[in-house]
ZAMARGU-4260 file (C-alpha; in steps of 0.2 Angstrom, whole numbers, plus 5000, padded with zeros to 4 digits):
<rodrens>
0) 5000/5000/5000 | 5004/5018/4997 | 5008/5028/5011 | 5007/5047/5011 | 5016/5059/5025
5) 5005/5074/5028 | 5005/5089/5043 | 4990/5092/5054 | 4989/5111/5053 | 4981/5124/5067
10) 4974/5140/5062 | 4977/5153/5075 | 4968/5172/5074 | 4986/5178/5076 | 4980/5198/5081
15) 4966/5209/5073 | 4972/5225/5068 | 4956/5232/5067 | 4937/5230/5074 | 4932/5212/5076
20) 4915/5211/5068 | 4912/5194/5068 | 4915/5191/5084 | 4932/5181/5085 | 4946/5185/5098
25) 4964/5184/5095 | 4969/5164/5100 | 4952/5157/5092 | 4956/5143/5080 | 4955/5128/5070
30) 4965/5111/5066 | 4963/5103/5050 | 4968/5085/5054 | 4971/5069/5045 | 4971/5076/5028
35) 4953/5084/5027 | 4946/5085/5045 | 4940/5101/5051 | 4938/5103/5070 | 4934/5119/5079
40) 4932/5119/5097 | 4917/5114/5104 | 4907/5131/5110 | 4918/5140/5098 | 4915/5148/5079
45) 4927/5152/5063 | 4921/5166/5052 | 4917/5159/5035 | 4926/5173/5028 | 4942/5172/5036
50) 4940/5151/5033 | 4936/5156/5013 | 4955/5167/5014 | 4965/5152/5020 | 4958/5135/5013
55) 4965/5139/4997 | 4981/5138/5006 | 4981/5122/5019 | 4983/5108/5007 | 5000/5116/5000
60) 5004/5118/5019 | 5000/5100/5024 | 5014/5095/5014 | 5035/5095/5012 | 5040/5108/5005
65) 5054/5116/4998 | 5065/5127/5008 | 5066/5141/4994 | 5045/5138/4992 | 5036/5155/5000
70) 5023/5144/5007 | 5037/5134/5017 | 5039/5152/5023 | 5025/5163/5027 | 5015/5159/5038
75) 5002/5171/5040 | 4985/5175/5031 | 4971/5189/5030 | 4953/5189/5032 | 4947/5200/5018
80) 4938/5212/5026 | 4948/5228/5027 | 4940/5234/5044 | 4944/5219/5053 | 4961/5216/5049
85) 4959/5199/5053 | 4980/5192/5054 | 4980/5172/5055 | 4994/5160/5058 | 4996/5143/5052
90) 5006/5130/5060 | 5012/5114/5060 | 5008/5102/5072 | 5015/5084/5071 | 5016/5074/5053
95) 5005/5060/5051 | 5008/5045/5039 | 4990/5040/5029 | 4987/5026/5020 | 4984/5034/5002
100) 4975/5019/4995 | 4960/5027/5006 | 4961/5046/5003 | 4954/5053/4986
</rodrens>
């Protein structure tokens, strides 16, 4: 069997530079685990439009990388509404190894 070597990620609301409109305070955040597994604290929320400005991103980052690759390297990610200022950091945070026979 094929095996695949992934990173479970965590979304942090890093600051917010501006007024926080939909309500999320800086240390709110998600994990994306085991290649497609979204969990959000329970009793907790994500905005959809700071989610929208970063899933674009998280496949890339679940993956090795090269060094000189800017996504190796940047971190950080914006909400798109300008009077929020929404800053979010992903991480890192262990590497799993999935059998790739069983991911699509």
């Amino acid at each position: 069997m094929a095996q695949m070597d992934l990173f479970n990620l965590k979304v942090v609301v890093d600051r917010i530079e501006g007024r926080s409109v939909c309500g999320m305070q800086v240390g709110d955040f998600f994990e994306l685990r085991n290649s497609s597994e979204l969990k959000i604290p329970q009793g907790k929320h994500f905005c959809i439009y700071a989610l929208q400005s970063v899933l674009p991103f998280l496949s890339a980052k679940q993956r090795t990388l090269l060094k000189s690759d800017w996504l190796s390297i940047d971190t950080e990610f914006a909400c798109p509404d300008p009077e929020e200022k929404l800053i979010m950091r992903v991480e890192r945070t262990n590497s799993i190894t999935l059998d790739a026979d069983l991911l699509t």
